[in-house]
TIKEVEX-569664 format. One line per field, with one value per residue: residue number from 1; chain; y, z, x of N, C-alpha, C in turn; residue in three letters. Coordinates in nm, 3 decimals. Layout:
TIKEVEX-569664
kolkol = NUM_... $
pafi = A_... $
n_Y = Y_... $
n_Z = Z_... $
n_X = X_... $
ca_Y = Y_... $
ca_Z = Z_... $
ca_X = X_... $
c_Y = Y_... $
c_Z = Z_... $
c_X = X_... $
kolba = ALA_... $
end
This chain:
TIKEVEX-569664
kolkol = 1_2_3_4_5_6_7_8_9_10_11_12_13_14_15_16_17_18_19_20_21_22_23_24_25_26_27_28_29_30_31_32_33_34_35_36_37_38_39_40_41_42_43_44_45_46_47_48_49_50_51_52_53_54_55_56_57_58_59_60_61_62_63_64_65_66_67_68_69_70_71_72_73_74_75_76_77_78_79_80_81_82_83_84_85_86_87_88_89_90_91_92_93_94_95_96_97_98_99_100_101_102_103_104_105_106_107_108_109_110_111_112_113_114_115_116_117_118_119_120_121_122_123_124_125_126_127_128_129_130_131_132_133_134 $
pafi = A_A_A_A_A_A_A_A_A_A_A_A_A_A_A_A_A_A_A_A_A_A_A_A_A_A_A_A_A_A_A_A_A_A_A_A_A_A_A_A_A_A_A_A_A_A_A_A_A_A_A_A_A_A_A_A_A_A_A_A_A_A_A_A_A_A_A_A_A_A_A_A_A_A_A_A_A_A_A_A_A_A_A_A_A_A_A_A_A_A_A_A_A_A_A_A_A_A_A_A_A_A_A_A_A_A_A_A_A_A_A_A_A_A_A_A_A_A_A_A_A_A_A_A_A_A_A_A_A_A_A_A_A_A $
n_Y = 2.729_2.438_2.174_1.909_1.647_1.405_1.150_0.860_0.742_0.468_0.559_0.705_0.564_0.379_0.609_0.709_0.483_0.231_0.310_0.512_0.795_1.109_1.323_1.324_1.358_1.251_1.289_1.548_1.686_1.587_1.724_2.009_2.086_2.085_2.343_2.435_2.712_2.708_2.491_2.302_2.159_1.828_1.524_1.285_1.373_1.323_1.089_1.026_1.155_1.454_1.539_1.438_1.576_1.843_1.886_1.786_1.984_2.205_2.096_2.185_2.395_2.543_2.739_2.696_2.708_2.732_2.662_2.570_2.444_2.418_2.518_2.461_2.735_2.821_2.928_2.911_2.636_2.538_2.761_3.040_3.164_3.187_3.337_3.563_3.615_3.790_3.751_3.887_4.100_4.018_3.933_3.633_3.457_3.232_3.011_2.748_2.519_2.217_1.889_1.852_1.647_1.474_1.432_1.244_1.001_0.981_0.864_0.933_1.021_1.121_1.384_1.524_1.782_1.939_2.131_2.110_2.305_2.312_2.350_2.542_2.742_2.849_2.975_3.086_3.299_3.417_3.458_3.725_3.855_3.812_3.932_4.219_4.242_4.241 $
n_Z = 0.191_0.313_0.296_0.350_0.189_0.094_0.226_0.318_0.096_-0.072_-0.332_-0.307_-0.262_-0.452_-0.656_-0.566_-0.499_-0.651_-0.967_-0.910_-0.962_-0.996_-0.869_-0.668_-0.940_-1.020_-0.783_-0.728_-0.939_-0.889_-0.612_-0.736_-0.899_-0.668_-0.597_-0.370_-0.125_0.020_0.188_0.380_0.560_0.672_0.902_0.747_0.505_0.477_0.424_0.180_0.099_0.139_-0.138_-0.340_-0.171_-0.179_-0.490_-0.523_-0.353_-0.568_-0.786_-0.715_-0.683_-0.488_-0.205_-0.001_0.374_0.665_0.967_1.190_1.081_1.032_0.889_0.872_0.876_1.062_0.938_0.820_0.611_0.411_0.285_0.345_0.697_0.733_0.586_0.497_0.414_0.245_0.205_0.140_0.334_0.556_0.656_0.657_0.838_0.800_0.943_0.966_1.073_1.213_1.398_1.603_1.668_1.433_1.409_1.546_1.450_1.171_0.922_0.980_0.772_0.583_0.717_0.726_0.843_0.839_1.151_1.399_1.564_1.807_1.782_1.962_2.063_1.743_1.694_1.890_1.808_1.546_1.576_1.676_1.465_1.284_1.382_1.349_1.079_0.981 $
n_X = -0.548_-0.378_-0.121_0.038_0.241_0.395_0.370_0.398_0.280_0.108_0.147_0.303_0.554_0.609_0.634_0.912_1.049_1.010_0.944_1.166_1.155_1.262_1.121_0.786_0.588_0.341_0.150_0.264_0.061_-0.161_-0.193_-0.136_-0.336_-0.569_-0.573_-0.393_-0.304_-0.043_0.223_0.346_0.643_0.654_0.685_0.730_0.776_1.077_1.137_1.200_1.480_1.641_1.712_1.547_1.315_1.331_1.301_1.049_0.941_0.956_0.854_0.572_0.320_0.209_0.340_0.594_0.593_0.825_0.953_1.050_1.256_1.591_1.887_2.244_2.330_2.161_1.943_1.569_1.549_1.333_1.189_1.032_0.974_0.694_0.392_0.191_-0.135_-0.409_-0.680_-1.015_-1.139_-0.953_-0.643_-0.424_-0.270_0.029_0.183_0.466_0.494_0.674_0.698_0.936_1.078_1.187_1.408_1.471_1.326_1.378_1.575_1.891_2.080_1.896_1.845_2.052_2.255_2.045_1.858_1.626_1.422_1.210_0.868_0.765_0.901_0.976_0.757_0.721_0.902_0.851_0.535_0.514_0.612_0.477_0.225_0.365_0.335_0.079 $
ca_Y = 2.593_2.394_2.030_1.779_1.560_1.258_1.113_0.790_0.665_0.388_0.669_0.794_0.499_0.382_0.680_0.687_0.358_0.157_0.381_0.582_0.884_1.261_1.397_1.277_1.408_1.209_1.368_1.666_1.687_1.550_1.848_2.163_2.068_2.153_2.457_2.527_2.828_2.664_2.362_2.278_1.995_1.714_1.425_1.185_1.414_1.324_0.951_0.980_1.235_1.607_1.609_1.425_1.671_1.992_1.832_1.790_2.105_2.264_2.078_2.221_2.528_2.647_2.810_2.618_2.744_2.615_2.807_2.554_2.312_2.512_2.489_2.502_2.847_2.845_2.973_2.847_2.558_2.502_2.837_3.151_3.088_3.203_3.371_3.626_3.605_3.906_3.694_3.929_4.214_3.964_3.899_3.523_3.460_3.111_2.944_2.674_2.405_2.080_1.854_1.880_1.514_1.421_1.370_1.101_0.936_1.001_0.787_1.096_1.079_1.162_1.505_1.555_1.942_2.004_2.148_2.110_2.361_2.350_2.468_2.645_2.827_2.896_3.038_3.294_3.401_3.457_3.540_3.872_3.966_3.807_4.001_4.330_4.219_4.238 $
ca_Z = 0.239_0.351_0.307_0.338_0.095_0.114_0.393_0.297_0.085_-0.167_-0.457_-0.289_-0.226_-0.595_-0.710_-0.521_-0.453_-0.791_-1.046_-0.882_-1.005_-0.906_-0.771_-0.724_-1.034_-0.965_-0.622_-0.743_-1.023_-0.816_-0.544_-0.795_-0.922_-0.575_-0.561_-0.216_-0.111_0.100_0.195_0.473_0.619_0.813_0.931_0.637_0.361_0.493_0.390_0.051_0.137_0.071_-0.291_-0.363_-0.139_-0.260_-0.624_-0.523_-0.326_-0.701_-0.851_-0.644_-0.753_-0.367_-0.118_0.134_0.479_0.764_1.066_1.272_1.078_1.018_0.782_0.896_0.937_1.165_0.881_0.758_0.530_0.341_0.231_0.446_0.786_0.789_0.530_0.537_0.302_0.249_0.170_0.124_0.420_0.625_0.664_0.769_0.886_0.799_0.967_0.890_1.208_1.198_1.496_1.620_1.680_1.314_1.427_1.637_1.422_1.077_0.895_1.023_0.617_0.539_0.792_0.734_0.770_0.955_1.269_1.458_1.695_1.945_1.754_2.049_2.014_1.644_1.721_2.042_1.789_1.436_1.564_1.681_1.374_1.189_1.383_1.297_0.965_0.960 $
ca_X = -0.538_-0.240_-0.106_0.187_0.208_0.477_0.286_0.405_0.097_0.132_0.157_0.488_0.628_0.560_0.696_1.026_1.132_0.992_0.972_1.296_1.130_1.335_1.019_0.693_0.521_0.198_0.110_0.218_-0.021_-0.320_-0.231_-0.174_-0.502_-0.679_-0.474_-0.355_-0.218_0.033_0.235_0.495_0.704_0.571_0.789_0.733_0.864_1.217_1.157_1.282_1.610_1.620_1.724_1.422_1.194_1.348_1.240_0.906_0.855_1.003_0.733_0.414_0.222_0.171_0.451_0.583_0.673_0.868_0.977_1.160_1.334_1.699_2.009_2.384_2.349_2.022_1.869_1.445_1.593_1.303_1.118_1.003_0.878_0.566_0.345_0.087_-0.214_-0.544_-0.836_-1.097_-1.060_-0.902_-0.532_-0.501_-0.119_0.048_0.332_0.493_0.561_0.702_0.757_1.046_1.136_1.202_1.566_1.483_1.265_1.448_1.737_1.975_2.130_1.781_1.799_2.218_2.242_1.949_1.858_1.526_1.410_1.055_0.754_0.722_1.015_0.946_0.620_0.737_0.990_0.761_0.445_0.532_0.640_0.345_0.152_0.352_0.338_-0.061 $
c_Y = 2.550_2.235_1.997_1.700_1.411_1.185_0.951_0.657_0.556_0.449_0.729_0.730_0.424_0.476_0.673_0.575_0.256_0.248_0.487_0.721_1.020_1.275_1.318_1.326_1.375_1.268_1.504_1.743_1.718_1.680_1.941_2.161_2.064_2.262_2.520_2.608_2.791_2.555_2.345_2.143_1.902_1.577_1.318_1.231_1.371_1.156_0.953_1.057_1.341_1.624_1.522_1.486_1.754_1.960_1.817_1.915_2.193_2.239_2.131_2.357_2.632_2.617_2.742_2.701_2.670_2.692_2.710_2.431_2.418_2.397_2.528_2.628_2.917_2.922_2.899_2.781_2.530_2.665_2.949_3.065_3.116_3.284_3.454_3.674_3.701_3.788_3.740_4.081_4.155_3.942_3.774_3.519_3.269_3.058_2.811_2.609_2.253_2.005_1.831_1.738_1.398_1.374_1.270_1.034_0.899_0.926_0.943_1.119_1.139_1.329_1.545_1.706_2.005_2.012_2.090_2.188_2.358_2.424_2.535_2.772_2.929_2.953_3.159_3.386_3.501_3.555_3.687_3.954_3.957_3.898_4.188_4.329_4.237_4.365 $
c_Z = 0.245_0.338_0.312_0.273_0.042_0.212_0.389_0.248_-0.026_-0.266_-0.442_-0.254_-0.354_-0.673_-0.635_-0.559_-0.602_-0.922_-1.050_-0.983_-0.943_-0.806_-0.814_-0.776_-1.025_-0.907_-0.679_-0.794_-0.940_-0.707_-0.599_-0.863_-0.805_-0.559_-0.447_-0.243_-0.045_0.120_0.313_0.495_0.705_0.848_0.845_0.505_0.330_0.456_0.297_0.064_0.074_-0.034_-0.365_-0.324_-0.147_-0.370_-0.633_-0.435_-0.505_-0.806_-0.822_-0.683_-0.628_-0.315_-0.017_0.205_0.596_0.835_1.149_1.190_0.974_0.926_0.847_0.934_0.997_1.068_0.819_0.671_0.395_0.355_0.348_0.563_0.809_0.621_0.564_0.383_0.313_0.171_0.233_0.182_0.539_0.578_0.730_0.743_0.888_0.889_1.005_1.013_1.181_1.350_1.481_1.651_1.565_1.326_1.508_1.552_1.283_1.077_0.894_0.839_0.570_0.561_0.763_0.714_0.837_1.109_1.297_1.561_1.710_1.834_1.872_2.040_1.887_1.627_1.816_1.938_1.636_1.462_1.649_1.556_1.271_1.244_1.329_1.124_0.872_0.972 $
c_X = -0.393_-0.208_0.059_0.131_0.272_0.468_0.325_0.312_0.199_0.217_0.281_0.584_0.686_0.691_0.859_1.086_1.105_1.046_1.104_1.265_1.235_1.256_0.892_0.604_0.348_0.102_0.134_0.128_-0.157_-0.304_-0.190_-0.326_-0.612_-0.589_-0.460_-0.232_-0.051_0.063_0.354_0.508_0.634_0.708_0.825_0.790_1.008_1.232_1.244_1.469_1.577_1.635_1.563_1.306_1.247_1.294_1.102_0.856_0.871_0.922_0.627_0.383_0.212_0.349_0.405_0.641_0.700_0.966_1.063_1.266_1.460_1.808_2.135_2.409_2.226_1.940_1.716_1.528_1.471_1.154_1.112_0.958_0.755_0.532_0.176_-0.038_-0.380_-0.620_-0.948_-1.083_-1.002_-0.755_-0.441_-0.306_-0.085_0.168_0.370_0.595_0.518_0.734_0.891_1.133_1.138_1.357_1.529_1.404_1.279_1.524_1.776_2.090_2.000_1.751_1.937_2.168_2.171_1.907_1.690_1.449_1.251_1.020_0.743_0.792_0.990_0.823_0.675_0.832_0.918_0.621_0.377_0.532_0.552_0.221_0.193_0.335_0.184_-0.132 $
kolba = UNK_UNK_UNK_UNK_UNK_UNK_UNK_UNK_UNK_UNK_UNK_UNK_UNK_UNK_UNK_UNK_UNK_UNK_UNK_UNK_UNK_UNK_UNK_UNK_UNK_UNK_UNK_UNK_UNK_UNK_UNK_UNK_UNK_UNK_UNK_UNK_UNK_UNK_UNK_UNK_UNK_UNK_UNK_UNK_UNK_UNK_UNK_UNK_UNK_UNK_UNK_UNK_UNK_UNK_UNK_UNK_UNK_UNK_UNK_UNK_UNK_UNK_UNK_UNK_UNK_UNK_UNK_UNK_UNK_UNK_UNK_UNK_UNK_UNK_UNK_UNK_UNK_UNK_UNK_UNK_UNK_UNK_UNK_UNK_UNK_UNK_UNK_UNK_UNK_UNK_UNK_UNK_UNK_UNK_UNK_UNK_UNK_UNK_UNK_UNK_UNK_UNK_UNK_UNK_UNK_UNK_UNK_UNK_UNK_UNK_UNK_UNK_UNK_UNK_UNK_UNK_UNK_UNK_UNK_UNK_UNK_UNK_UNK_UNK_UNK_UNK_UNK_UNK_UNK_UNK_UNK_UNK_UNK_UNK $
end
């Protein structure tokens, strides 16, 4: 299974902005206790600023991936891009897409650093190799 999780609920707004927590410990709690396998970016994680969502991916129990959202040196910024998982005699292939118009819709101190490239893009270029990977 897969989730985002700073979706901007009460509970993460709470935690951030009142309580001025690091990470939100709360949320994290409540999702390592359904234990997903997986977790990637969505456009709302970038509310609080990256040192607060590196802190809370650092808190979570599951592996996040994220295939187009890049670092200074075009490199995955926030974990592998993709992930490949055997459940059972199946081999189910994850990867880890964010829209790509978080820069336009972001306080740009919130994204400093980061790139954005086309899930589309980040898909023609991964799932080749997720498939040799299978």
């Amino acid at each position: 299974m897969m989730a985002i999780f700073l979706e901007g609920s009460p509970l993460a707004y709470y935690q951030a902005e009142v309580e001025r927590a690091g990470a939100p410990t709360a949320i994290n709690a409540a999702f390592n206790t359904i234990d997903y396998d997986f977790g990637t970016i969505g456009n709302h994680e970038f509310n609080y600023g990256q040192a607060y969502l590196k802190a809370a991916i650092a808190g979570c129990d599951r592996q996040f991936v994220s295939a187009n959202i890049l670092d200074q040196n075009n490199q995955p910024a926030f974990g592998a891009p993709y992930a490949i998982k055997q459940i059972g005699p199946i081999k189910v292939g994850v990867l880890g897409l964010t829209t790509q118009s978080v820069d336009a819709w972001e306080n740009q101190a919130c994204i400093a650093g980061l790139h954005f490239i086309s899930a589309q893009a980040a898909a023609q270029k991964y799932v080749p190799l997720m498939k040799k990977s299978s």
